[in-house]
C-alpha positions in Angstrom: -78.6 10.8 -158.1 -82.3 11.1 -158.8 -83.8 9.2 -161.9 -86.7 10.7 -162.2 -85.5 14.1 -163.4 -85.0 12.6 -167.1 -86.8 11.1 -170.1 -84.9 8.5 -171.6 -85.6 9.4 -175.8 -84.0 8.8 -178.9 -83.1 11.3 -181.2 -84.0 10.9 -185.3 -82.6 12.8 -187.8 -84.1 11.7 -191.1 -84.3 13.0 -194.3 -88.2 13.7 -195.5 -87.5 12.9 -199.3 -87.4 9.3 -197.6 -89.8 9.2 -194.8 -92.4 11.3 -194.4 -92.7 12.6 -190.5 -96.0 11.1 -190.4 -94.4 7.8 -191.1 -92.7 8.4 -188.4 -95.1 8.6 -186.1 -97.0 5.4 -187.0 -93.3 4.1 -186.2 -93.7 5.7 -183.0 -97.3 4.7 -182.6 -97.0 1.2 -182.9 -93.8 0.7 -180.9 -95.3 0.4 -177.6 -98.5 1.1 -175.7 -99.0 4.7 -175.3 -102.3 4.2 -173.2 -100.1 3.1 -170.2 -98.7 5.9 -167.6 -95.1 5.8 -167.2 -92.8 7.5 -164.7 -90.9 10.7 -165.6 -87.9 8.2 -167.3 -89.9 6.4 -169.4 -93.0 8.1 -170.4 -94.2 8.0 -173.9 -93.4 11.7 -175.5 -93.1 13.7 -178.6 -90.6 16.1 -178.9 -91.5 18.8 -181.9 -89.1 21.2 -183.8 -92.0 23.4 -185.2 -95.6 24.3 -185.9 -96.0 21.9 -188.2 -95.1 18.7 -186.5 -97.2 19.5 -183.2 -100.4 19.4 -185.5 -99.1 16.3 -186.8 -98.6 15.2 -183.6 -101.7 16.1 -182.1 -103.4 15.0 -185.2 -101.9 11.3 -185.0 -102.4 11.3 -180.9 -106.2 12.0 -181.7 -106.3 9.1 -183.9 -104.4 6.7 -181.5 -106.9 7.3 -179.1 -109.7 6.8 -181.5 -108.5 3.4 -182.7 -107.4 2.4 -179.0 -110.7 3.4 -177.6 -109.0 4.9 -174.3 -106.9 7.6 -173.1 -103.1 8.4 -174.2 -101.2 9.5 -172.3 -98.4 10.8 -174.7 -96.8 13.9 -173.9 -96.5 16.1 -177.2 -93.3 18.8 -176.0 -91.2 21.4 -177.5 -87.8 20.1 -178.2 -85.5 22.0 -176.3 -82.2 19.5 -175.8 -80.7 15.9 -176.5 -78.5 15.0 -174.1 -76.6 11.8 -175.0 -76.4 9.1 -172.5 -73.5 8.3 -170.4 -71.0 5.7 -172.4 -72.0 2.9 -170.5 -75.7 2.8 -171.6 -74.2 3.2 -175.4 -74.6 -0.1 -177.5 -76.4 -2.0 -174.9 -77.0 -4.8 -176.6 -73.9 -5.0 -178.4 -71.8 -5.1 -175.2 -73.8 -7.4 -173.6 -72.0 -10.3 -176.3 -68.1 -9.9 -175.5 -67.3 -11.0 -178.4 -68.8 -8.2 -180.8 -67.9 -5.6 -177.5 -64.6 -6.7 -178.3 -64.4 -6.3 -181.7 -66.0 -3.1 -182.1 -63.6 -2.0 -178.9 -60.5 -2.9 -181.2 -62.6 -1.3 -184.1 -63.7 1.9 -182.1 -61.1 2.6 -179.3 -62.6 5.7 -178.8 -66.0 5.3 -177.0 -67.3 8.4 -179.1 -66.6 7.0 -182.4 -68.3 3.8 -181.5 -71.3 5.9 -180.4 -71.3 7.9 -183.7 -70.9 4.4 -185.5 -73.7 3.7 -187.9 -72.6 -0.5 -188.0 -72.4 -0.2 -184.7 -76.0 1.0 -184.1 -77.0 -1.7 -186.6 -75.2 -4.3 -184.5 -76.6 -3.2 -181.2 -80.1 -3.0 -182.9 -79.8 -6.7 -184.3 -78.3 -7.9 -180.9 -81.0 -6.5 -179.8 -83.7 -8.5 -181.3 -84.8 -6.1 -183.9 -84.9 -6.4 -187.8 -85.0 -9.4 -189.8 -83.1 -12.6 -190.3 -83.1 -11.2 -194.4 -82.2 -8.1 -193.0 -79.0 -8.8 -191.1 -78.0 -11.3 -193.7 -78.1 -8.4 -196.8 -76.1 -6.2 -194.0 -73.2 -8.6 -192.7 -70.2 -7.7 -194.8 -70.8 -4.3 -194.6 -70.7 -4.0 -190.6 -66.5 -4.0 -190.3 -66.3 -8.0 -188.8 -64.3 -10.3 -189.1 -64.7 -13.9 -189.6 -65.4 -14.4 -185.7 -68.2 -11.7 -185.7 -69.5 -12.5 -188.9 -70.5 -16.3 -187.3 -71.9 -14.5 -184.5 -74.1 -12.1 -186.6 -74.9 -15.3 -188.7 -76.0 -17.2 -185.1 -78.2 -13.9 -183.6 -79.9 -14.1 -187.2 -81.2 -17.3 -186.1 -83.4 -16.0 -183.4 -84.8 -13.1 -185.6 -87.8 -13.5 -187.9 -87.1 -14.2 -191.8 -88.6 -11.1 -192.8 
């Protein structure tokens, strides 16, 4: 199998009444370093639905190089497909700690409804390092867990920042 012959991206579907699209690409932006060169699988790349969003996209490009002082190397594409990633690489982080894996395996015994699973995502993302110690705290009853997997939630928190 040859690795190079896809881009591993996420897909967003948000709703503009509560982020704007250029919000989303300061999200983008400050996410990683886009003055690096990647390989094929992990470069740094914009997919755009229309007219609009490529000037935006150029437009906010532009402006990351101005503030950078050096080169981007950001592709800015025509969205064409999304092509969801095998079931192993779904949830990562989640199923690397067997004891939310198993939960949300007893939860989800279907591997597509665990994909589709908004707690879940927020699990995986948490697991993951990302968000807030307030954050996961606000969100704990409301992932599906039980007592078990609400102590472990309640022990990743400690590693994240308070806010």
């Amino acid at each position: 199998m040859n690795l190079a012959d896809h881009t591993e991206t996420v897909q967003l579907d948000y709703d503009p009444a509560v982020i704007s699209y250029p919000a989303l690409l300061e999200i983008f932006w400050a996410g990683h370093d886009p003055s690096l060169r990647k390989t094929t699988q992990y470069k740094s790349v914009i997919f755009y639905h229309n007219e609009q969003q490529r000037l935006k996209a150029v437009a906010s490009m532009q402006e990351q190089e101005r503030k950078l002082g050096r080169k981007v190397y950001t592709e800015i594409a025509p969205y064409r497909a999304f092509y969801l990633a095998e079931d192993y690489h779904q949830k990562y982080y989640l199923r690397q700690n067997s004891l939310l894996a198993a939960e949300y395996a007893a939860i989800y015994p279907q591997t597509s409804r665990l994909v589709n699973s908004t707690a879940a995502a927020r699990v995986n993302g948490f697991a993951g390092g990302n968000g807030t110690r307030a954050g996961l705290q606000a969100q704990i009853d409301l992932l599906g867990l039980n007592d078990q997997g609400k102590d472990e939630l309640s022990r990743i928190s400690r590693r994240l920042p308070d806010n």
